[in-house]
C-alpha positions, 0 to 999 in steps of 0.5 A: 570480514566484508561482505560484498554483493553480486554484479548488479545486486543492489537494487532493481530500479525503472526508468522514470516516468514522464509527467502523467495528466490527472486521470491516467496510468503508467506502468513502471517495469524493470528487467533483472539483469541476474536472479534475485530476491526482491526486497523493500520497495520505494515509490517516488512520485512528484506531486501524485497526492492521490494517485492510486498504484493499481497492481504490482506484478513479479513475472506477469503475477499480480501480488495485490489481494484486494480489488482495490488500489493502494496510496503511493504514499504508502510507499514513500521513503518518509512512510513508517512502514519499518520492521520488515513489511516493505519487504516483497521477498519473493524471487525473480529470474533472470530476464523477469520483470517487476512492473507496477501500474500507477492511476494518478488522481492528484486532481487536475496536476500531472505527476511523475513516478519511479521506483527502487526495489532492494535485492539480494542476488541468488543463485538460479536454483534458489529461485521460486516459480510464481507458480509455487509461491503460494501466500508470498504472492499476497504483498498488499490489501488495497482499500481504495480512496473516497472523498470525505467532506469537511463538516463535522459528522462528515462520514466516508467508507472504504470498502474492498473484496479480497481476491484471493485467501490472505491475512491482514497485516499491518494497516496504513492510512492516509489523508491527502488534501487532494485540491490544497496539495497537502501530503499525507505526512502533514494531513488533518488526521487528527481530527478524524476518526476509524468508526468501524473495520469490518471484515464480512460484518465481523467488528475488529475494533475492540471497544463498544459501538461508540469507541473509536480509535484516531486515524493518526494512529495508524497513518502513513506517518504514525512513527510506531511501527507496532501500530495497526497490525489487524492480523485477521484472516480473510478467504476469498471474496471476503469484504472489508470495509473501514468507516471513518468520520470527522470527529471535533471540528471541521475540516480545512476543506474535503480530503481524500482518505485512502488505505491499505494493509500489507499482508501475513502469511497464513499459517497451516495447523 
């Protein structure tokens, strides 16, 4: 039997950007046209390597639960971020928006942007407040970006406080070579090391002060998409803080290191 969906109730989608100088925002919004639930979201950008998207808004509600950004890599076509955590699932209304804010930092190249966002059509009575959505608001866990230098040793931290109670998911890392204008998915992660993640100077890494894991394992382009799920609560004004280091041999040059975790649901007793 085939199944067909609503009058637009495919995808909900935004005008694309004009090019954006280094240094500045644009907010991308799109109206839906009838009620629908939101599904997994796609950014595509031109050449924003370390342009940051700085909040994600459904109806004016900002779904981000960190007051840092997170790597548009992240939401690449090309990230292996499979199994479900694209997935916004939270509902919007006829007339509401989806707008997200985008900073390009990709050095001295301006950048464009647009998204696309997959929807199931719903009926009016199905649709959920922001006012009653509780964790669903939780979507993403900003890290930020620093700058790590390229010698070996070379340390950086990522560091971010939660604004709100939330769980941490599935983590994502990216290494972007902001002056050569390496993308992620062929960045010199596997010369660089996780040292620490720490929520309130709680270790999560399970092994002894001196055993790490490789970033590789949990980057953008990591193609086991088990990998990196923290699955750790944090309350509000939680801090996380993720060290890093260049571990082996050089770097070709300075990188950017930027993350984020997709976030869980709490669970009542």
């Amino acid at each position: 039997m085939a199944i067909f969906r609503n009058a637009q109730g495919f995808s909900l989608g935004c005008a694309h950007s004009a090019l954006i100088a280094a240094g500045n925002t644009v907010t991308l919004q799109g109206t839906a046209q009838i009620p629908l639930l939101l599904e997994d979201l796609i950014i595509d950008s031109t050449t924003s390597i370390g342009s940051q998207v700085t909040a994600i808004r459904v109806a004016g509600q900002n779904l981000m639960a960190s007051n840092q950004g997170c790597p548009v890599f992240a939401f690449a076509n090309q990230a292996q971020v499979e199994g479900g955590w694209r997935s916004i699932s939270v509902t919007l209304d006829q007339s509401q928006t989806l707008a997200i804010d985008i900073t390009n930092n990709a050095g001295g190249a301006a950048a464009s942007f647009q998204y696309s966002c997959s929807t199931t059509p719903i009926a009016q009575s199905d649709v959920i407040p922001t006012s009653q959505s509780g964790d669903a608001l939780n979507y993403v866990f900003g890290f930020g970006s620093a700058a790590l230098a390229a010698p070996v040793g070379s340390p950086a931290t990522l560091t971010a406080t939660a604004l709100r109670p939330t769980v941490l998911g599935k983590l994502v890392m990216c290494v972007e070579d902001v002056a050569a204008g390496t993308q992620p998915f062929g960045g010199p992660t596997d010369n660089i090391s996780i040292t620490s993640i720490q929520v309130n100077n709680i270790e999560l890494l399970s092994g002894a002060a001196a055993d790490e894991i490789p970033l590789s394992a949990v980057g953008v382009g990591s193609t086991d998409i088990s990998a990196g799920l923290l699955s750790y609560p944090v309350e509000l004004n939680s801090t996380v803080t993720i060290g890093l280091a260049v571990r082996t041999t050089p770097l070709p040059g300075p990188v950017t290191i930027s993350g984020m975790a997709y976030c869980l649901p709490r669970v009542s007793a």
